[in-house]
C-alpha positions in Angstrom: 5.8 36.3 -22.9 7.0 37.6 -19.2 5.1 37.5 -16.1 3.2 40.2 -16.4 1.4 39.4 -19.5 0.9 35.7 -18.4 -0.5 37.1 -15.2 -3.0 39.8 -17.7 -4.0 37.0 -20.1 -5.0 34.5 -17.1 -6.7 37.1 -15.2 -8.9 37.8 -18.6 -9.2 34.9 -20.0 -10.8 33.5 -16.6 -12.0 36.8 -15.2 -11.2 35.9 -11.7 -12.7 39.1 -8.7 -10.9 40.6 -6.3 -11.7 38.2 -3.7 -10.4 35.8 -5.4 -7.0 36.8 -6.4 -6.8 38.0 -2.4 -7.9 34.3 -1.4 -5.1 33.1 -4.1 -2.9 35.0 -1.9 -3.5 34.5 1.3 -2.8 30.6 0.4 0.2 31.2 -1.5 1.9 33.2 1.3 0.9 31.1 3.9 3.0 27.9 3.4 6.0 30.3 2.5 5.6 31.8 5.8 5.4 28.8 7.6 8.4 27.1 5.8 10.4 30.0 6.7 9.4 30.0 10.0 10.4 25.7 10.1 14.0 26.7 8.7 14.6 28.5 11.8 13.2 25.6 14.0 15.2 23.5 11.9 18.2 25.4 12.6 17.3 25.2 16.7 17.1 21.5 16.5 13.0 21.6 17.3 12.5 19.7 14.4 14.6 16.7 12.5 14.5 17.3 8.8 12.9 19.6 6.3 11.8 19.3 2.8 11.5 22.5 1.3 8.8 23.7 -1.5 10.0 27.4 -1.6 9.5 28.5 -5.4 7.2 25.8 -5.9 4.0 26.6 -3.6 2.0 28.0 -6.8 1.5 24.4 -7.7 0.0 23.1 -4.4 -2.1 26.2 -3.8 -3.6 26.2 -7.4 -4.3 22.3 -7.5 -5.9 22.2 -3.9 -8.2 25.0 -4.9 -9.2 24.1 -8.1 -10.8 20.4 -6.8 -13.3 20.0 -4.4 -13.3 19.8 -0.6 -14.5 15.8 -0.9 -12.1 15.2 -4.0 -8.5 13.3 -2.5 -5.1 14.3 -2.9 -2.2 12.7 -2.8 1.2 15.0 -2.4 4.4 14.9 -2.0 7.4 16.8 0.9 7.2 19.9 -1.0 3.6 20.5 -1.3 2.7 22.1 2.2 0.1 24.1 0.5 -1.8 21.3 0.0 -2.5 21.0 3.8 -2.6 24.5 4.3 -4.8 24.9 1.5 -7.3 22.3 3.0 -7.0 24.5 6.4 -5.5 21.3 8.6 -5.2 23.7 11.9 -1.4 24.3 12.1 -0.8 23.0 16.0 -1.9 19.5 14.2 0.8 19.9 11.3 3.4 21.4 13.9 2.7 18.5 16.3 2.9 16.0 13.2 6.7 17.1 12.4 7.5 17.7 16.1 6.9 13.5 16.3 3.8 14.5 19.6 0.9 12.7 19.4 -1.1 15.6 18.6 0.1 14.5 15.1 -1.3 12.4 12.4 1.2 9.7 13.2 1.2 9.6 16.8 5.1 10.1 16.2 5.2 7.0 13.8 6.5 8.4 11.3 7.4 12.3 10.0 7.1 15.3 7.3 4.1 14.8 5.2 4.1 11.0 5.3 0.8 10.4 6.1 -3.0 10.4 5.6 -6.4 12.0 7.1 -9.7 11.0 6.0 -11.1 14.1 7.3 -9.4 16.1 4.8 -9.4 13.9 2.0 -5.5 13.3 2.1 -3.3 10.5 1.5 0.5 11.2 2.1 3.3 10.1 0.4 5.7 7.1 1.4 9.6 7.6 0.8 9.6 5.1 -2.2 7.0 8.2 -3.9 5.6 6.0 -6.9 3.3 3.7 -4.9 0.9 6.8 -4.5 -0.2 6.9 -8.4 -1.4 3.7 -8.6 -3.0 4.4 -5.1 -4.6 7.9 -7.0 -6.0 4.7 -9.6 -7.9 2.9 -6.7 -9.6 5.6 -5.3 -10.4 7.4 -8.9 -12.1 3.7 -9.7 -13.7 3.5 -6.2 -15.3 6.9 -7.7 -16.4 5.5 -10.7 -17.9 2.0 -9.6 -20.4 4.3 -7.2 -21.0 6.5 -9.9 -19.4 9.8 -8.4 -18.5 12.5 -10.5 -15.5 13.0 -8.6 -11.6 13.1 -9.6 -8.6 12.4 -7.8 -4.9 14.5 -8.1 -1.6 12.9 -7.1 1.8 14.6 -7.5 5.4 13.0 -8.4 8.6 14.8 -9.2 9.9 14.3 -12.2 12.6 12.0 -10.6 9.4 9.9 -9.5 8.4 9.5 -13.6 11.8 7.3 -14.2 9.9 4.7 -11.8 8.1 1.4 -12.9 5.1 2.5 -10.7 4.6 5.2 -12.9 4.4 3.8 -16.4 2.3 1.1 -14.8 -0.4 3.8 -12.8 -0.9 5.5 -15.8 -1.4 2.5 -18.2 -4.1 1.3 -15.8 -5.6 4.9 -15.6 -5.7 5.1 -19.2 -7.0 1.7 -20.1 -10.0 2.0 -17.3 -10.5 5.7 -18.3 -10.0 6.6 -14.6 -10.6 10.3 -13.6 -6.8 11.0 -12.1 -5.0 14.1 -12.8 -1.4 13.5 -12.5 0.6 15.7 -11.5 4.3 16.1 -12.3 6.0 18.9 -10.6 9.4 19.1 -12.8 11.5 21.4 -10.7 15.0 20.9 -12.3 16.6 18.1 -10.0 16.3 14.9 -8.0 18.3 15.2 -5.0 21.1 16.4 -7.5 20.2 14.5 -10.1 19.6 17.2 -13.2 16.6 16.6 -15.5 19.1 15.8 -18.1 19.7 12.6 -16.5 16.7 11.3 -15.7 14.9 11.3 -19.3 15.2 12.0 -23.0 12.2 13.2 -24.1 12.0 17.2 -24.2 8.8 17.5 -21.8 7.8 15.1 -19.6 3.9 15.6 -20.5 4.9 14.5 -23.8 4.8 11.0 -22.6 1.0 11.0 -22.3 1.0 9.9 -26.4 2.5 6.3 -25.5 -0.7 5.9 -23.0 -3.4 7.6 -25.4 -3.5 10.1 -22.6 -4.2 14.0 -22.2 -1.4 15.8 -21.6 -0.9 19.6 -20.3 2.4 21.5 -19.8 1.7 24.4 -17.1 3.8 27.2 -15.9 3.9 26.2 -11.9 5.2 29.2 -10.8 2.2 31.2 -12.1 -0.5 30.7 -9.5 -3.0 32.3 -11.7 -2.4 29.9 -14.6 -1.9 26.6 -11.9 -5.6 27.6 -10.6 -7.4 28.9 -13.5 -6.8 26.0 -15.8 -6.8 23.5 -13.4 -9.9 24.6 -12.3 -10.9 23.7 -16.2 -9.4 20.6 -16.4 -10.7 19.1 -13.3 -14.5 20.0 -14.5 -14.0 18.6 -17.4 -12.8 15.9 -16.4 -15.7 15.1 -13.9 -18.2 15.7 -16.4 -16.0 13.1 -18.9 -14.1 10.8 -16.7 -10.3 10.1 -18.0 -6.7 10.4 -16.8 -4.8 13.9 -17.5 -1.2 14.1 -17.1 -0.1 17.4 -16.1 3.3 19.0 -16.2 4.4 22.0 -13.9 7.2 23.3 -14.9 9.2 24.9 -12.0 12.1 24.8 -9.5 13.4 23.6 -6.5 15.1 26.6 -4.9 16.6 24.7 -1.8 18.4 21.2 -1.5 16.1 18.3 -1.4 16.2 18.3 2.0 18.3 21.2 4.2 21.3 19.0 4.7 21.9 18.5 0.8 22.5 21.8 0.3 22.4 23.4 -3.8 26.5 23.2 -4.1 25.5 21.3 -7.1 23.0 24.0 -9.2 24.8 26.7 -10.7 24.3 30.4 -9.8 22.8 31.5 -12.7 20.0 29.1 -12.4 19.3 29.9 -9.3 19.1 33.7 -10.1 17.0 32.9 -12.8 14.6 31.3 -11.4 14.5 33.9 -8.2 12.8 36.3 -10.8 10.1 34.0 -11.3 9.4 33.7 -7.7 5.3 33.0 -7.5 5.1 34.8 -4.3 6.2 37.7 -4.8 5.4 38.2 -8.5 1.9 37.6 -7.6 2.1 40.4 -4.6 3.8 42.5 -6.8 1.0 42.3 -9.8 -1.8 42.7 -6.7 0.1 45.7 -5.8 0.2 47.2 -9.3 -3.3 46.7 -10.2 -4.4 48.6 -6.7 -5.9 44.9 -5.0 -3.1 44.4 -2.7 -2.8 47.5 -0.3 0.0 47.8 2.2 -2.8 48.3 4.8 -4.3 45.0 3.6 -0.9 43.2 3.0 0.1 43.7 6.6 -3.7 42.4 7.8 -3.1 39.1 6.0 1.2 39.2 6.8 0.2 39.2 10.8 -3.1 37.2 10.6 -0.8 34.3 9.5 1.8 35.3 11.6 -0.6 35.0 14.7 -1.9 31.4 13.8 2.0 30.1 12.8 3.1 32.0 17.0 -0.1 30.7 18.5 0.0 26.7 17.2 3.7 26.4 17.7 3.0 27.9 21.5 0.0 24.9 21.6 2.5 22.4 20.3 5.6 23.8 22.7 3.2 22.9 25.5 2.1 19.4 24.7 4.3 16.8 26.1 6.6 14.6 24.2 4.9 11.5 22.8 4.3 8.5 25.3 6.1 5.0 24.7 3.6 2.9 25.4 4.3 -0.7 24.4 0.6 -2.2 24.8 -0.5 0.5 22.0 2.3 0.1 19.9 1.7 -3.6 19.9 -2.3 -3.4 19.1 -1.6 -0.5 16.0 0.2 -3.1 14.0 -3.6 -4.5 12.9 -6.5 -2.7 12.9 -8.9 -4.0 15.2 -11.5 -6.9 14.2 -14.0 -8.9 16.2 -14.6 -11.7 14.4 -17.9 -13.4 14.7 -17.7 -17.0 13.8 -20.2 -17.5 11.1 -21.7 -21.0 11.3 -23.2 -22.8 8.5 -26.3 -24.9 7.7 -26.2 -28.7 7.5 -26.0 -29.7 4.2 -22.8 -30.1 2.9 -21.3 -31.2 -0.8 -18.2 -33.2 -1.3 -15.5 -30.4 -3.2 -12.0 -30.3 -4.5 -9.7 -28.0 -2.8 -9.7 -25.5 -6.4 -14.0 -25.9 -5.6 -14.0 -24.6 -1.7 -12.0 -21.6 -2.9 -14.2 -20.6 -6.2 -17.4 -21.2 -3.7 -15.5 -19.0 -0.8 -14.7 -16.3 -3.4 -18.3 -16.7 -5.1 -19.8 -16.2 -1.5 -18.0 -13.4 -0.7 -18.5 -11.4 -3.7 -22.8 -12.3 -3.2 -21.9 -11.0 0.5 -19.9 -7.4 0.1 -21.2 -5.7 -2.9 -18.5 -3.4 -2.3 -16.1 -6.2 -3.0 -14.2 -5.9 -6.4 -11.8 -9.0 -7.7 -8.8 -8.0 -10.1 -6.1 -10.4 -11.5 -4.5 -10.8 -15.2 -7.3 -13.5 -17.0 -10.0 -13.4 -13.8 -12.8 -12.4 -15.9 -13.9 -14.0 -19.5 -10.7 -16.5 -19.3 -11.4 -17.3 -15.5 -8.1 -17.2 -14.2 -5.0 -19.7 -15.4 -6.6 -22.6 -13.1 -10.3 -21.0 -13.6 -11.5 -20.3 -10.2 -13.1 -17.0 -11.5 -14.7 -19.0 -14.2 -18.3 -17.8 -14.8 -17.6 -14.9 -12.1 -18.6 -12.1 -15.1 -21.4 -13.3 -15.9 -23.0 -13.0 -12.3 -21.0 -10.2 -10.8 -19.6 -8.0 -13.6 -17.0 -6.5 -15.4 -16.8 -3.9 -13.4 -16.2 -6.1 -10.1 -14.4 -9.0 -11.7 -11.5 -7.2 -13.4 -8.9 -8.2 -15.7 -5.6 -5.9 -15.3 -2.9 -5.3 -17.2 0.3 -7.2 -16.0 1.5 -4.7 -13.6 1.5 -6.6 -10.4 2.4 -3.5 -8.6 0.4 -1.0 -9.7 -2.9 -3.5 -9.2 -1.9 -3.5 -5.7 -1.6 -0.1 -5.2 -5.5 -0.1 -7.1 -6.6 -2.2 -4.4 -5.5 0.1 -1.7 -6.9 3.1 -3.3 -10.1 0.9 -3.2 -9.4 0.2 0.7 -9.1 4.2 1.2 -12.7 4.8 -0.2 -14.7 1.9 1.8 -14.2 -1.0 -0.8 -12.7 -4.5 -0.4 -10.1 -5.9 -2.9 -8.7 -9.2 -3.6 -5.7 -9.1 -5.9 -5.2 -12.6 -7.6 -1.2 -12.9 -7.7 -1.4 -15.4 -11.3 0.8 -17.1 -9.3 2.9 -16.1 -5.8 6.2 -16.4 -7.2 5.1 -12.7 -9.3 4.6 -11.2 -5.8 8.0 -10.0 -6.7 7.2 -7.5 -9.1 4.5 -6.3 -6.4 6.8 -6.6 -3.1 7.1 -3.0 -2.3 3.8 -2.0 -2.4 3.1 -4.9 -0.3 5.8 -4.3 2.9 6.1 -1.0 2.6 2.3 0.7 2.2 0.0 -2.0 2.8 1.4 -3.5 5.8 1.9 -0.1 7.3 -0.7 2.4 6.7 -3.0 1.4 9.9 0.0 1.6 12.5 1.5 4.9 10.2 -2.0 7.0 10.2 -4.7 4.2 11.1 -5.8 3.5 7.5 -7.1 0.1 7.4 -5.8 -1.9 3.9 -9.1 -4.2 2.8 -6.8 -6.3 0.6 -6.8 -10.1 0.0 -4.0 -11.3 -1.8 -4.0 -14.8 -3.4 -1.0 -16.3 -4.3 -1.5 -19.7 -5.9 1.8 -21.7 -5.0 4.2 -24.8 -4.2 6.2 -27.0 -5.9 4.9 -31.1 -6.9 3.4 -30.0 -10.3 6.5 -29.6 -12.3 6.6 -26.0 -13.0 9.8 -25.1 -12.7 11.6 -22.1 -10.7 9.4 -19.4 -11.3 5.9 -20.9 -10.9 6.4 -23.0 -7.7 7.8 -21.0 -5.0 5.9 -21.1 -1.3 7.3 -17.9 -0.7 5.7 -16.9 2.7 8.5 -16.5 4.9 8.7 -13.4 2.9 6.0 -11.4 4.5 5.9 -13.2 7.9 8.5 -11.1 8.4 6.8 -7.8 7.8 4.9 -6.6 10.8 1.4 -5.5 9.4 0.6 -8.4 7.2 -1.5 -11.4 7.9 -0.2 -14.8 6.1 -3.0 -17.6 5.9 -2.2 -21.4 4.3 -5.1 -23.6 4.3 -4.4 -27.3 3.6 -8.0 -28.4 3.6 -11.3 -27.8 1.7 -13.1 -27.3 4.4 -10.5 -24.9 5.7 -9.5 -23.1 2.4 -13.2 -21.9 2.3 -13.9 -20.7 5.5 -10.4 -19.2 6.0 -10.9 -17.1 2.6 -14.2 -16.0 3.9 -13.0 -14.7 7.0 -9.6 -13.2 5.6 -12.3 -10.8 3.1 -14.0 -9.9 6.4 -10.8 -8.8 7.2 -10.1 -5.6 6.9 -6.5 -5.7 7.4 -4.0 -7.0 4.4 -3.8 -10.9 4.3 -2.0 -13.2 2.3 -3.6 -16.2 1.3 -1.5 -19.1 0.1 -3.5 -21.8 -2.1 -1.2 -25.0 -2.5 -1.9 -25.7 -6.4 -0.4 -29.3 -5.9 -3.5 -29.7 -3.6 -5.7 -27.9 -6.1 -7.6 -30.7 -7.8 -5.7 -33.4 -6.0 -7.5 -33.0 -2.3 -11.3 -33.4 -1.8 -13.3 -33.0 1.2 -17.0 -32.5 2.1 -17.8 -29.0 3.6 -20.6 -27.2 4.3 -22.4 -25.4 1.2 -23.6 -22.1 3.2 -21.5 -19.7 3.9 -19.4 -20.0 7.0 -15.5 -18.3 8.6 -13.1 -19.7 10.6 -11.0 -17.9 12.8 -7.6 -16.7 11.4 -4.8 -17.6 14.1 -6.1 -21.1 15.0 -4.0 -24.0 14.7 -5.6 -27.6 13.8 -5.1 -30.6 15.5 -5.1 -32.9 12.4 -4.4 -36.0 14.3 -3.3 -36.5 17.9 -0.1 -38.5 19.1 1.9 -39.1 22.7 5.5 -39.0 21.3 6.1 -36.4 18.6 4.6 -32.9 17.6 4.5 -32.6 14.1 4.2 -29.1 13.5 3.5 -28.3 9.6 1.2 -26.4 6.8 0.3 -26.7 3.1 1.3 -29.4 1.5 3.4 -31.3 3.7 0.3 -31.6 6.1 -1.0 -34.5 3.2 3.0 -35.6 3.0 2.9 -36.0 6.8 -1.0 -37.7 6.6 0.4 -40.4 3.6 3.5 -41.5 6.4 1.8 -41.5 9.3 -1.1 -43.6 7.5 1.4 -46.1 7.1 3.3 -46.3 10.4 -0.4 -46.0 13.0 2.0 -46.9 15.6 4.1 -44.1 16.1 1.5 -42.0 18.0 2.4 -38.9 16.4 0.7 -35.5 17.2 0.0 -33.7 13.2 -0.4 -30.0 14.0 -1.7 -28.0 10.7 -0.9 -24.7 11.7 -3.3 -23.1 8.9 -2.7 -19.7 9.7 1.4 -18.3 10.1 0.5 -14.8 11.1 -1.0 -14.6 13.3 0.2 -17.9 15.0 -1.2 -20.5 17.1 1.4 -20.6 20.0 -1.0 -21.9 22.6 -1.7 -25.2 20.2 2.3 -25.3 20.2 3.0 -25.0 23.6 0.2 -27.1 24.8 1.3 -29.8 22.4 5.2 -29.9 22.7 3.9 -30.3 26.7 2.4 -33.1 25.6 4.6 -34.9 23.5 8.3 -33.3 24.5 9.8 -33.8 21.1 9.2 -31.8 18.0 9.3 -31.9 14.4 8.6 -28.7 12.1 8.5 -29.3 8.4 8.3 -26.9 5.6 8.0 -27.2 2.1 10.0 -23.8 2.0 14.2 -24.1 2.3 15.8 -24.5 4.9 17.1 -21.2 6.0 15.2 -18.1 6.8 11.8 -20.3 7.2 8.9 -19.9 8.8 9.8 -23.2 10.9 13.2 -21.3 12.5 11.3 -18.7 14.3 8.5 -21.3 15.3 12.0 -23.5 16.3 13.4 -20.7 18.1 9.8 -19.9 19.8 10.0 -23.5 21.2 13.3 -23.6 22.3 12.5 -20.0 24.3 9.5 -21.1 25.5 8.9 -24.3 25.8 12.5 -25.8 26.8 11.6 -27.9 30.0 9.3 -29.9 28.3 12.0 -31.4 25.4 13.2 -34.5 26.0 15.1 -33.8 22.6 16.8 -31.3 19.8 13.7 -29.6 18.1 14.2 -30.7 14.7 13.7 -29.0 11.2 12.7 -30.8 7.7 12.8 -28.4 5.3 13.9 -28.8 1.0 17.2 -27.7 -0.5 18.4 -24.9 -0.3 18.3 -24.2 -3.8 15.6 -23.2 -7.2 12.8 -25.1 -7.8 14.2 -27.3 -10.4 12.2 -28.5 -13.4 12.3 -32.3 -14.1 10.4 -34.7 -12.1 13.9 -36.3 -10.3 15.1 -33.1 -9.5 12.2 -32.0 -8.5 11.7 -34.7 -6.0 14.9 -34.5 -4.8 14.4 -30.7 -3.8 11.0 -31.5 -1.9 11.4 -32.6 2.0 9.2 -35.0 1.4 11.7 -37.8 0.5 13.1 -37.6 3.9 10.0 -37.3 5.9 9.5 -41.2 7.8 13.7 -41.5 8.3 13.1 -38.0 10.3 10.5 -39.2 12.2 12.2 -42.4 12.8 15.1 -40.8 14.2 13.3 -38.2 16.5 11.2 -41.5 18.2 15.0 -42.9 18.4 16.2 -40.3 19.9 
């Protein structure tokens, strides 16, 4: 069938007016215009790179048009016409790739790598999968408040060969979540031909293996792209589920302007110039007497004016300002905490009890607070904190998940986008791993990127003393203290696990919160039984001393109370740091004043700790006031071995009283 009778049959079938087909128009021209118009700038060096979506802009057009205004999107570098389409005024999109603070980044970051609430956007990061199992979160956010509203997100079909993908649509499919997803197939990935990035002849056809709906649509057809997505998307409101959708089109320019299309043979290219959705579309308006000249050149210098007039706007703003104070105070979104204080009574709790009443609290405080994790609900979790949860909150708020550690993260920022809270319940911290990018690269950044807060909690259940070999007793924080954005708490009390968690869910920024399962059942304490917070950042003074600071968290905070129990003579100062970021370095300083000698000691190995930086900090710092070498205690520098001898031998612990003998030696 050519384009002309596709373009008759969709025009029937759906008996789209005039104004219509002129409005489909209008916003298929418009982002070719303006992409033509940023190859030239591109070529003047007025902007840095350029992504192009020439050939494909059918897709965006048709897919923005067919949801509604409050519905999200999540797109990708090529699909301009998705912002053009939800009329962002063009001196704000011009500013944006121009790095001026009249962007959406405040020159943080570039192209379309970014969000705004106020048109129900959520851009893309450069590692493209994360955003479908972001699509998830706010499809489900939609469905716990009972909206009967879907979500679209694109990939390329590059992005399909990635983890996050199998993963966001499992989760889609198994929690019937209303996402259309959207897989532009345009022929390569950077070079990469189709041919070698999957078997399978259409891409659409993978939607069997997830009991999924599945659609193959000609993208460069804007008539077909509009009118049955239009169908699909009411359909799907009215009968929530995930559709996967496959546009089949091409790229028509390198993946970016420096790659070039040395690669793509001629003929292709030719071919594929024919099906052009721009100017087949004008072409059929013409013919059928819609599209006159008179009225072509109306809409040809009405976009022409607004493209001249917001790149005069943007020519006149200045470049963006490096200021280091705001820079510094975007990495976390602002919070004023408000110390909760508790009643009087109190209750005598295990370490595993303060965080199932802190979790238990929380949920009875935020109704807008949903738990996910594999075995949370009916099971109760693998050390059944969540036990009984269901039964007083829910299925729907207490959720078991598939194992797909990354995906449930990227859930629980979708969740963050619409107004929820999320805690993600890591089974146990050393499957971060399969997480990580999600993690570093979209939570921790989205309120410096675009100022999108990320409500997450993550609990990561860790340490080493319980015999559970190399994969289940990691204390891996040092690896996100090390990612500006993130907020890493480590309780090693009761009393402190509970009010800690509490205030990290009042968060709204992304924390990690370690839980010590060596301390889990073995540590009890009595805390109050009301609801209460403790402020994140604030070190505690476990016992004071005049000769050493002992500067520690987690676990060896008990190993250090056990020695010190033992030796009351040593007058050492026992500093449980509680929270690493942010950290206390006021109780540090005033301390190592104090004392003059120091001793850090970490569970964790020895290099790349979180004691080093706190080492270096204090040599920086706090230098005058040594009377000796700081000092590091830290385990081997090797797995977490199984058996009980090796495993002791690994753990710092052994060689705790010797190291404090020899820094009150010194």
């Amino acid at each position: 069938m050519n384009i002309e009778e596709n373009l008759q049959r969709a025009l029937q079938s759906y008996d789209l007016n005039s104004e219509t087909l002129l409005k489909l128009y209008e916003h298929v021209l418009r982002p070719r215009r303006i992409e033509e118009k940023m190859l030239i700038l591109l070529r003047q060096g007025k902007i840095s790179k350029w992504f192009s979506g020439i050939g494909q802009e059918a897709i965006a057009v048709g897919v923005t048009l067919a949801l509604h205004s409050d519905e999200y999107i999540l797109p990708m570098h090529r699909n301009l016409g998705v912002f053009t389409s939800r009329e962002i005024p063009l001196d704000r999109l011009f500013s944006q790739w121009q790095g001026k603070s009249n962007g959406f980044t405040k020159g943080r970051d570039r192209s379309f790598h970014f969000g705004t609430q106020d048109y129900k956007i959520v851009g893309m990061i450069s590692h493209l999968g994360p955003q479908l199992g972001v699509a998830d979160g706010i499809a489900l956010a939609h469905k716990l408040s009972n909206e009967a509203k879907i979500t679209a997100v694109f990939t390329g079909e590059g992005g399909t060969s990635e983890g996050d993908f199998h993963e966001a649509l499992n989760v889609a499919s198994v929690w019937d979540l209303p996402v259309l997803f959207c897989i532009e197939n345009n022929g390569y990935g950077l070079s990469t031909p189709t041919s070698e990035q999957y078997r399978c002849e259409h891409l659409a056809d993978r939607a069997k293996g997830y009991g999924m709906e599945s659609h193959i649509i000609d993208g460069n057809n804007i008539l077909d792209v509009f009118t049955k997505l239009s169908t699909i998307a009411q359909s799907v409101r009215e009968r929530p589920r995930p559709v996967l959708i496959e546009f089949k089109t091409f790229r028509m320019r390198g993946h970016e302007e420096a790659s070039g299309v040395k690669y793509v043979p001629e003929t292709l290219l030719d071919t594929w110039a024919l099906r052009d959705p721009v100017t087949n579309f004008e072409s059929y308006l013409i013919e059928k007497g819609l599209l006159t000249e008179a009225l072509k050149h109306d809409i040809e210098d009405k976009i022409h004016q607004e493209i001249e007039q917001a790149l005069q706007k943007v020519a006149a703003e200045l470049a963006v300002n490096a200021d280091l104070h705001t820079e510094l105070n975007d990495v976390f979104a602002p919070v004023e905490f408000i110390q909760i204080k508790p009643g009087e009574a109190t209750q005598q709790v295990r370490f595993i009890d303060a965080i199932q009443l802190g979790l238990r609290q929380s949920l009875e405080r935020f109704e807008n607070l949903v738990l996910m994790g594999q075995d949370v609900a009916a099971y109760g979790g693998v050390f059944k904190i969540t036990e009984g949860f269901v039964e007083k909150f829910g299925v729907e708020r207490i959720r078991n998940t598939p194992i797909c550690e990354s995906a449930i993260v990227e859930t629980a920022m979708g969740l963050a986008i619409i107004g929820y809270k999320a805690i993600v319940e890591m089974q146990f911290a050393d499957f971060v791993s399969s997480g990580f990018n999600p993690i570093v690269n979209y939570l921790a950044k989205s309120y410096y990127r675009w100022g999108q807060s990320a409500d997450v909690v993550i609990r990561m259940p860790c340490g080493a003393g319980v015999g559970a070999g190399p994969f289940h007793s990691q204390t891996n924080e040092a690896w996100f203290t090390h990612t500006a954005g993130l907020k890493v708490v480590y309780p090693a009390f009761p009393y402190d696990a509970k009010g800690l968690l509490a205030a990290a869910i009042e968060d709204q920024n992304p924390v990690l919160f370690f839980e010590h399962k060596a301390l889990y059942r073995t540590i009890t304490q009595e805390i109050p039984e009301d609801y209460y917070t403790l402020p994140l950042g604030k070190a505690s003074v476990v016992q004071e001393g005049s000769k050493i600071t002992l500067i520690t968290y987690g676990a060896p905070v008990h190993w250090a109370i056990e020695v010190l129990n033992d030796h009351k003579d040593w007058s050492v100062e026992l500093i449980d740091l509680r929270s690493l970021i942010p950290l206390d370095y006021d109780t540090i300083k005033a301390s190592v004043a104090k004392t003059g000698k120091v001793l850090l000691v970490t569970e964790d190995v020895h290099f790349g700790s979180v004691t080093a930086d706190i080492s270096a900090y204090i040599a920086e710092e706090c230098f005058t006031y040594l009377d000796a070498p700081i000092k590091r205690l830290s385990s081997l520098d090797t797995p977490i071995p199984f058996a009980q001898p090796l495993e002791n031998q690994y753990l710092a612990k052994r060689k705790l009283a010797e190291a404090i003998e020899a820094l009150l030696a010194y």
